[in-house]
C-alpha positions as CSV (number, residue, x, y, z in Angstrom):
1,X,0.0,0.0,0.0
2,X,2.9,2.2,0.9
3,X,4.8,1.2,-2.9
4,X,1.6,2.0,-4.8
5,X,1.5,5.4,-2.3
6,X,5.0,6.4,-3.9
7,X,6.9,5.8,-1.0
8,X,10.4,4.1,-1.2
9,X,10.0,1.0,0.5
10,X,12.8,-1.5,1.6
11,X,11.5,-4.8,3.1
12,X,14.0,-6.9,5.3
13,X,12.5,-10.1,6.7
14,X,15.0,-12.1,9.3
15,X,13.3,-15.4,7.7
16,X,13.9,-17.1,4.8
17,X,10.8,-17.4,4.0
18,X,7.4,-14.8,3.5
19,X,4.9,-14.1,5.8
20,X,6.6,-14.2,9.3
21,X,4.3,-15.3,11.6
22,X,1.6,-16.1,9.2
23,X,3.6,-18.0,6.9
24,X,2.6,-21.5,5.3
25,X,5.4,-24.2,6.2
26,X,6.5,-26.4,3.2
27,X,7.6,-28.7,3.0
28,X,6.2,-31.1,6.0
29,X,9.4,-32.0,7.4
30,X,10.2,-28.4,8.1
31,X,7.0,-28.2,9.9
32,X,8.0,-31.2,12.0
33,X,11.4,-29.3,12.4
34,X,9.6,-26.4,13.8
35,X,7.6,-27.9,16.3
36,X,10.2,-30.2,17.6
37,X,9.0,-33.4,16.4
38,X,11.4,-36.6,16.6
39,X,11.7,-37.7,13.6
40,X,10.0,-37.8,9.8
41,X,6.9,-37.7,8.4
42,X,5.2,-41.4,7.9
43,X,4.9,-42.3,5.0
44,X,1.4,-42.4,5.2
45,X,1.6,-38.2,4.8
46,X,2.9,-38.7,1.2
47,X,5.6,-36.4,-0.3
48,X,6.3,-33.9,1.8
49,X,6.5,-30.8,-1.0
50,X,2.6,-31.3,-1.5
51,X,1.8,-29.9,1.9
52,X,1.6,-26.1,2.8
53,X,0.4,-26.0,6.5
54,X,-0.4,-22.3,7.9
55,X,0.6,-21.2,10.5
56,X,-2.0,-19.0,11.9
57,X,-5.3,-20.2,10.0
58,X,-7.9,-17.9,8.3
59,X,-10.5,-17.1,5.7
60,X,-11.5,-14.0,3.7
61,X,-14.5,-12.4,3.5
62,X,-15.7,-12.5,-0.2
63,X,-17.1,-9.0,0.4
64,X,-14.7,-8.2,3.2
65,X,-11.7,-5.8,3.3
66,X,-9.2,-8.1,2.2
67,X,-10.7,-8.5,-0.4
68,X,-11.0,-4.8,-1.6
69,X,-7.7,-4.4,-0.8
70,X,-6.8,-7.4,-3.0
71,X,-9.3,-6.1,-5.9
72,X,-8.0,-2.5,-5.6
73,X,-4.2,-3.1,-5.8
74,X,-4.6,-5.9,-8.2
75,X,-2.5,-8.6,-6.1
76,X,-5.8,-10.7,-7.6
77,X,-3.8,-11.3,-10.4
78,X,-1.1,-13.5,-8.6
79,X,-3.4,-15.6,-6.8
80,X,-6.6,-18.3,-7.2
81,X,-9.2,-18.6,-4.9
82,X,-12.0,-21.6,-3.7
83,X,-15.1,-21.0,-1.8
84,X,-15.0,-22.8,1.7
85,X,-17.5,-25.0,1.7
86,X,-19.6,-24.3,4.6
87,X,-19.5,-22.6,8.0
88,X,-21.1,-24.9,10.9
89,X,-22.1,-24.0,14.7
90,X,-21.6,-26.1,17.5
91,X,-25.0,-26.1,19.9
92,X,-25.2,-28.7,22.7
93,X,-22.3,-30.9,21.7
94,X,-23.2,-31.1,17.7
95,X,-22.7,-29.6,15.0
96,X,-25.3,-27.9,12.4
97,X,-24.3,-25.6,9.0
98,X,-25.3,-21.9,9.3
99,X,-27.9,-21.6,6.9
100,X,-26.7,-19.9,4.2
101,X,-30.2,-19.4,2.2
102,X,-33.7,-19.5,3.3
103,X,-34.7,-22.7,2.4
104,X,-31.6,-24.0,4.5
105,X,-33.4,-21.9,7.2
106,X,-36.6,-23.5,7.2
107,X,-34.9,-26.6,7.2
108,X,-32.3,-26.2,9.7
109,X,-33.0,-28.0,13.0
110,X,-31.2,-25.3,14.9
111,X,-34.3,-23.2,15.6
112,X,-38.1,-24.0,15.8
113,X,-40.6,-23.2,13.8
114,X,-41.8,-20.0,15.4
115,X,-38.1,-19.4,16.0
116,X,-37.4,-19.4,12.3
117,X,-40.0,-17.0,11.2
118,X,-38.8,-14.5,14.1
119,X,-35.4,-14.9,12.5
120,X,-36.2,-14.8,9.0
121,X,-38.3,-11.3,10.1
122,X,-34.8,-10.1,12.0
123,X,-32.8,-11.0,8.8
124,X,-35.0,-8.9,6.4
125,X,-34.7,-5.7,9.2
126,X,-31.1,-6.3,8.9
127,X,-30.9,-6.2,5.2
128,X,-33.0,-3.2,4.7
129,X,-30.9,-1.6,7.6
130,X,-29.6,1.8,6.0
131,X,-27.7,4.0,8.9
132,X,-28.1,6.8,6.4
133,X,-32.0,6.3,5.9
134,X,-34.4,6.5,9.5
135,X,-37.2,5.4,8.0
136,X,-35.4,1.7,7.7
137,X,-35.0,1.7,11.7
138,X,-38.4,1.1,12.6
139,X,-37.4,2.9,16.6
140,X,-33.8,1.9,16.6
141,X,-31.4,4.3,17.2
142,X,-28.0,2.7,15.6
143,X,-26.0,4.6,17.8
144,X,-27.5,4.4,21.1
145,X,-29.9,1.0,21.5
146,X,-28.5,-1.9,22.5
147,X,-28.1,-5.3,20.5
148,X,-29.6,-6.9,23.4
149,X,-32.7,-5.1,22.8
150,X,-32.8,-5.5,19.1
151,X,-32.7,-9.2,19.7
152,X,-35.5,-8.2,22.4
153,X,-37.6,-6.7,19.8
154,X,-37.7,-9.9,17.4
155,X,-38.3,-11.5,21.0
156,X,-34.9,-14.2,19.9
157,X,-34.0,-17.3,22.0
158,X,-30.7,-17.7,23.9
159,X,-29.4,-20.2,21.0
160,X,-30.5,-17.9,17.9
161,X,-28.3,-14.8,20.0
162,X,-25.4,-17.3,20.3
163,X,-25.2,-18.3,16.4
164,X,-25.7,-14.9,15.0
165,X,-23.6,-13.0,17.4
166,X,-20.8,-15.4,17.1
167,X,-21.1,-17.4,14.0
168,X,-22.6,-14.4,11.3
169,X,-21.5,-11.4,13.5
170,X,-18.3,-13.3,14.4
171,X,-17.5,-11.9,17.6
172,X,-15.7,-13.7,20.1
173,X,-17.2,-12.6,23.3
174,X,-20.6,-11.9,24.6
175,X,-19.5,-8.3,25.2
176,X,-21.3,-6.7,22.0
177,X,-24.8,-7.1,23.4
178,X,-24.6,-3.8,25.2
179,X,-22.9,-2.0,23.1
180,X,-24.9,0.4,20.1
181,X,-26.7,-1.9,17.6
182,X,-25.1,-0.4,14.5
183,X,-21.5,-2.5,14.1
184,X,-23.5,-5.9,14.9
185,X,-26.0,-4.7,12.1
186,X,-23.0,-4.2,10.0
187,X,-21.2,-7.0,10.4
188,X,-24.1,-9.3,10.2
189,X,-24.6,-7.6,6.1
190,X,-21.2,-8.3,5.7
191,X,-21.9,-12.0,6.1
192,X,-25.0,-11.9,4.3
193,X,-23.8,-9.8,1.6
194,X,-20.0,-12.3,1.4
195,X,-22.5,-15.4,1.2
196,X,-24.6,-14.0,-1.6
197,X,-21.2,-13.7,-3.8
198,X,-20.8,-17.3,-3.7
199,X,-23.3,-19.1,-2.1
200,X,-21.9,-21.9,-0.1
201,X,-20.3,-20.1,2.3
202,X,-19.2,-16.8,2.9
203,X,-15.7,-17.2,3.0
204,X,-12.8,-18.2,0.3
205,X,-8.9,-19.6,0.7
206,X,-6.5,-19.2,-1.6
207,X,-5.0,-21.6,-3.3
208,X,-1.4,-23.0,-2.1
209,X,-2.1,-21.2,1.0
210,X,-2.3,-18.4,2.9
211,X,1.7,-18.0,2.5
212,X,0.5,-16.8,-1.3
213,X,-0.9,-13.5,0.2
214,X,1.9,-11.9,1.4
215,X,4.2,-13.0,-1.9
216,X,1.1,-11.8,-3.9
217,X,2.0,-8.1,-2.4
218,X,5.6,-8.3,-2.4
219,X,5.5,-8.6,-6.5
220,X,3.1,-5.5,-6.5
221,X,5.7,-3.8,-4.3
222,X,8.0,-4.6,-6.6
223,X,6.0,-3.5,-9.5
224,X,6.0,0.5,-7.8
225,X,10.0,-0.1,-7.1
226,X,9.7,-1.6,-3.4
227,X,12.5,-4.0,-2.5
228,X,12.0,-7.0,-1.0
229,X,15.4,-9.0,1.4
230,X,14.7,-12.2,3.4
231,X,17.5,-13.7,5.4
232,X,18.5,-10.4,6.3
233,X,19.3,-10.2,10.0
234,X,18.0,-7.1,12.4
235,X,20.8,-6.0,14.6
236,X,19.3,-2.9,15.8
237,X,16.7,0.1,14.9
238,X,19.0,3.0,14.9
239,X,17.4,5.9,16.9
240,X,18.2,9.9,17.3
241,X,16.5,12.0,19.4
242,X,13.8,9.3,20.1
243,X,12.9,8.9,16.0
244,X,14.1,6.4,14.1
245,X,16.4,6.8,11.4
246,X,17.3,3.8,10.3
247,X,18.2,-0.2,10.4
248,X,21.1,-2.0,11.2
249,X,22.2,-5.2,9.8
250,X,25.0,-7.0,8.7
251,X,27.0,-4.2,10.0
252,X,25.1,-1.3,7.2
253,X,22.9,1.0,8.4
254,X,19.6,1.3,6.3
255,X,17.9,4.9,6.6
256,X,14.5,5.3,7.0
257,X,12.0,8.0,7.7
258,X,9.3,5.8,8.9
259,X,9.3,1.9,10.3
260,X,6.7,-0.6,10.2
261,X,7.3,-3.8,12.2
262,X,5.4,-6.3,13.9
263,X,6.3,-6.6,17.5
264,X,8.7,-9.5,17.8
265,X,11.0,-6.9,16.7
266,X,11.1,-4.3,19.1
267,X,9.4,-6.1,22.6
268,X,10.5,-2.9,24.5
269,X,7.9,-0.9,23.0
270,X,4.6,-3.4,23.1
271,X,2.9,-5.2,25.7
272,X,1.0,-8.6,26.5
273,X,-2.3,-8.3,25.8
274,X,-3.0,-11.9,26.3
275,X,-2.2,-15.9,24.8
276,X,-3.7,-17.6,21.7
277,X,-3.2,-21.5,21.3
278,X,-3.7,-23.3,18.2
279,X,-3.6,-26.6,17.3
280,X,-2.6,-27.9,13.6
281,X,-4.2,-31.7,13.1
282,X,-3.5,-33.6,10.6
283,X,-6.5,-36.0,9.4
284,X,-7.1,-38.8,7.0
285,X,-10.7,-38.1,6.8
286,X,-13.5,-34.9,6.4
287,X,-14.9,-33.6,9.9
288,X,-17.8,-35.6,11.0
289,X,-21.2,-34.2,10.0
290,X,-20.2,-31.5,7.8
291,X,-21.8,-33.5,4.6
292,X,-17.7,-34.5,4.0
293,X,-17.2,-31.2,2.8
294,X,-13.5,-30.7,1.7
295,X,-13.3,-27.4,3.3
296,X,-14.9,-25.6,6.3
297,X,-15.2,-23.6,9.6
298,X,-16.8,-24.2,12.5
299,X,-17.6,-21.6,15.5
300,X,-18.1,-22.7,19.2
301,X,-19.8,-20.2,20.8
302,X,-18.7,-19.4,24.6
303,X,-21.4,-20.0,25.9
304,X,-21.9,-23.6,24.7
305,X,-18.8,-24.7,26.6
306,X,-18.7,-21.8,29.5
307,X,-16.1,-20.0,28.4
308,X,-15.5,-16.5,27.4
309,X,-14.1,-16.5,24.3
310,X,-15.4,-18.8,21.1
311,X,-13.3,-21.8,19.6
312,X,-13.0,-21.9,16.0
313,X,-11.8,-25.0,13.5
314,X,-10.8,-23.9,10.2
315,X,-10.6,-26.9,7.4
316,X,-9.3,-27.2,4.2
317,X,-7.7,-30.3,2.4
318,X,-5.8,-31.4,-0.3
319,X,-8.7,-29.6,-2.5
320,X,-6.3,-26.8,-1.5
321,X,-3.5,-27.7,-2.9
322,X,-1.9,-27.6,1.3
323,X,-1.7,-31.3,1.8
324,X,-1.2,-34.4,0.2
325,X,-4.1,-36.7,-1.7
326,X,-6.6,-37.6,1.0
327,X,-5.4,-35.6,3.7
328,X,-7.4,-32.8,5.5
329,X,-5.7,-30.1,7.6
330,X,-8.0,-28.8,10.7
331,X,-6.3,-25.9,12.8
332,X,-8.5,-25.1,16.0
333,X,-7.9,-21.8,17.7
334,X,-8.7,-19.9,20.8
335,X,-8.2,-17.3,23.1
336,X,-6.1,-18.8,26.1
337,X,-8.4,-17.7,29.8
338,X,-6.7,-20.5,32.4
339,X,-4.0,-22.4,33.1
340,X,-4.6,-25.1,30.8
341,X,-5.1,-24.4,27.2
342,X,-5.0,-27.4,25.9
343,X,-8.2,-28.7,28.1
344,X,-9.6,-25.3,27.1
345,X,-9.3,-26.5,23.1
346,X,-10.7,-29.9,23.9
347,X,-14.2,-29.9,22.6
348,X,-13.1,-28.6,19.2
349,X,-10.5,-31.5,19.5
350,X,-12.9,-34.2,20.0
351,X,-14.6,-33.0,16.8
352,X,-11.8,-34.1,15.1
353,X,-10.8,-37.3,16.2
354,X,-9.2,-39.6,15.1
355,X,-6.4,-37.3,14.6
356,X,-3.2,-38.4,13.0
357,X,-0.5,-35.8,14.0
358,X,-1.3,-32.8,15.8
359,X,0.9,-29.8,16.4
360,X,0.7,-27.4,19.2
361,X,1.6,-23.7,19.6
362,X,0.8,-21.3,22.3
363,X,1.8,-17.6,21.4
364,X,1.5,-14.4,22.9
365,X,-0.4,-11.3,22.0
366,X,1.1,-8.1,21.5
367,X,-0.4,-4.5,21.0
368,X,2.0,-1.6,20.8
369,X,2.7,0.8,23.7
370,X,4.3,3.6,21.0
371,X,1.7,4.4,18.7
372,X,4.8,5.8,16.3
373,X,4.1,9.8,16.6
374,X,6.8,10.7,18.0
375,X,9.2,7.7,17.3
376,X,7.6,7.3,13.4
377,X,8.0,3.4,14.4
378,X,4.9,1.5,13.4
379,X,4.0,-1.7,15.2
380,X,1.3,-4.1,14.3
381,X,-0.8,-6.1,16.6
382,X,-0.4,-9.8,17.1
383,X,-2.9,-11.9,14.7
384,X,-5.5,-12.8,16.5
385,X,-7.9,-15.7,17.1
386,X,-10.4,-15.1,14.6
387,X,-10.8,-16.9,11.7
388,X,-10.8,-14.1,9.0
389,X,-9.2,-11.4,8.4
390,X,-11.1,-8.3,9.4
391,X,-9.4,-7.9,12.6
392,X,-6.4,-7.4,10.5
393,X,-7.2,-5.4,8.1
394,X,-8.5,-3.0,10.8
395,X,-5.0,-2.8,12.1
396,X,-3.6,-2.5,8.4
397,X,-5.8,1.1,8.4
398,X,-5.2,1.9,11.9
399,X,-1.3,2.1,11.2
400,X,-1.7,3.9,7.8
401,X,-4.2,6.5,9.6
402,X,-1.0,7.1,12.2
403,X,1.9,7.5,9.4
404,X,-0.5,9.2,6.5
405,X,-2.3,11.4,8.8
406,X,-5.7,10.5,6.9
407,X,-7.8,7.6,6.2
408,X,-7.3,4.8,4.3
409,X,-9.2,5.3,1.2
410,X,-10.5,2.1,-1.3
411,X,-11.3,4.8,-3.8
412,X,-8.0,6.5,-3.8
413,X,-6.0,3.2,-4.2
414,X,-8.6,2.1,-7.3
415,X,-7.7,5.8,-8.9
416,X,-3.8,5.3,-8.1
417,X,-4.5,2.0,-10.4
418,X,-5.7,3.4,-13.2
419,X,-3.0,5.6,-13.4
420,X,-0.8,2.9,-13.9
421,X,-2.5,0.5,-15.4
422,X,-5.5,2.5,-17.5
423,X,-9.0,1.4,-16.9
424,X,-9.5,-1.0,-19.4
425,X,-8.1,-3.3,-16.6
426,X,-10.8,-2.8,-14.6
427,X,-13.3,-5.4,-16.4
């Protein structure tokens, strides 16, 4: 974003590979390497080259702001996309697919009858919603009532809340419902709106993995003169007067008017904000009772396992060109709240069973403490547990809002396109 802005940009990675943290780990063996396994792969994996495991698992948003921000700089062209197959919910120790159309609804043994029509009633209000136009409020005021009492007013069960809060809203506490309406309302037409792109689902992957994405925008970098370095060591971020001026490494200094990181490389100016664990499985068969799709997500909402925080189980398969023939790769995540993670990731675990190899990480979260102002150093947060990537993308404008001064705009970087590439592109 900062290449197509005009801005010189150097990149310097420490890895050898793309993606830091969010990378995709091919091939097998190295994943094994990484996680301390004794040993190979079986046999029974196949070749090693044909798997591409993430490391921190996610799906975009067909209408989300990935997306847009893959549309608008054209990193589309470098990469190939599937449509995930379906999203389930987990409600009294089963699973059931979010409905993504109505005649799923009517069908769907989540809700009752007189449930359904309530719900079906609550979806039209939401799609009509316009914050700009009153008259689609019918006596809710986006800004001040609560989603507790919109819910109220289509007089929702406990179990209806649960699955559109946390499986179309997608948020991963209970702390929304009494906050104003109008973000829930918005989220809940971004859902609506991604599933009517595709239909099965509102979410897609990209071929080859996740690792594709940030490649995908290190050749559009390069396209507007960025330069791109991996292996390159950080010795040290070279500070005057409390800004930074440049980085060292290999015994050069690199000079620099502004510095975006993430915060593994400069832990005295972030803090813990908390612990995500997620578990990588490897399986030799589709998750049970998801119609043996080759590709899903599932949500656990808090409260249907009396926790704070909802478990989610990403899936994808050798569809995805990830693993090897016949293999499926399930990643369950979660935000850490005891002692005991791994107890706390259980019931998405026993989802998944049997379970051929499973690899466990437990990371911290970071937020910065130096929102760059003064220092013009830039730190992202730590990626979340969420199973998309809007979180994300929030941070992505949050940091260019601090070192541009001014909104990110998806209009400005479509113009800035056409510049370059005319509009004929555009089709």
């Amino acid at each position: 974003i900062m290449s197509v802005n005009g801005k010189k940009v150097l990149h310097m990675d420490r890895n050898s590979y793309y993606g830091g943290e969010s990378a995709s780990i091919t091939p097998l063996e190295d994943l094994y390497k990484r996680f301390n396994l004794p040993g190979t792969p079986p046999e029974s994996m196949g070749r090693g080259r044909d798997w591409n495991v993430d490391l921190i698992p996610k799906f975009l948003m067909a209408n989300g702001q990935l997306v847009k921000m893959l549309l608008y700089t054209e990193v589309t062209r470098y990469l190939d996309f599937k449509v995930i197959e379906g999203s389930f919910v987990y409600k009294g120790g089963k699973i059931y697919k979010v409905p993504s159309t109505e005649a799923e609804a009517l069908a769907s043994s989540l809700m009752g009858l007189f449930e359904k029509r309530r719900f079906r009633k609550f979806l039209v209000y939401v799609a009509n919603f316009d914050e700009n136009d009153p008259r689609t409020f019918e006596g809710v005021d986006p800004k001040k009532t609560t989603m507790r009492d919109v819910y109220k007013k289509f007089d929702l069960g406990q179990d209806v809340i649960d699955f559109t809060g946390h499986a179309l809203a997608l948020y991963r506490t209970d702390d929304y419902l009494d906050q104003p309406c109008q973000e829930t309302i918005n989220r809940i037409k971004l859902y609506s709106e991604s599933l009517a792109r595709y239909g099965k689902s509102p979410y897609l992957y990209p071929l080859y993995g996740l690792g594709e994405l940030p490649q995908g925008f290190a050749r559009l970098s390069a396209i507007y003169g960025g330069t791109y370095m991996l292996n390159k060591p950080i010795e040290e971020i070279v500070i005057e007067n409390g800004k930074v001026v440049g980085v060292k490494s290999e015994g050069e200094v690199a000079r620099c008017k502004q510095l975006i990181c993430d915060p593994s490389y400069v832990s005295d100016r972030v803090t813990k904000v908390g612990q995500v664990i997620r578990v990588i499985c490897i399986l030799s068969h589709p998750i049970k009772n998801t119609n043996d799709a080759n590709s899903c997500q599932i949500i656990i909402p808090q409260n249907q396992v009396n926790r704070k925080s909802d478990i989610y189980v990403c899936m994808i398969s050798s569809a995805h060109n990830v693993a090897a023939q016949g293999k499926y790769i399930a990643i369950a995540s979660t935000t850490v709240e005891t002692a005991d993670p791994e107890k706390e990731i259980k019931p998405a675990l026993d989802l998944l069973e049997p379970i051929e190899q499973k690899f466990v990480s437990i990371s911290d979260l970071f937020a910065p403490t130096d929102l760059g102002t003064e220092s013009q150093i830039f730190i992202s947060r730590t990626y979340d547990a969420t199973t998309h990537f809007e979180t994300t993308c929030d941070d992505i404008k949050d940091i260019y809002k601090r070192m541009m001064g001014s909104e990110f705009d998806f209009e400005e970087m479509k113009r800035k396109k056409n510049d370059i590439y005319g509009e004929e592109e555009q089709q």
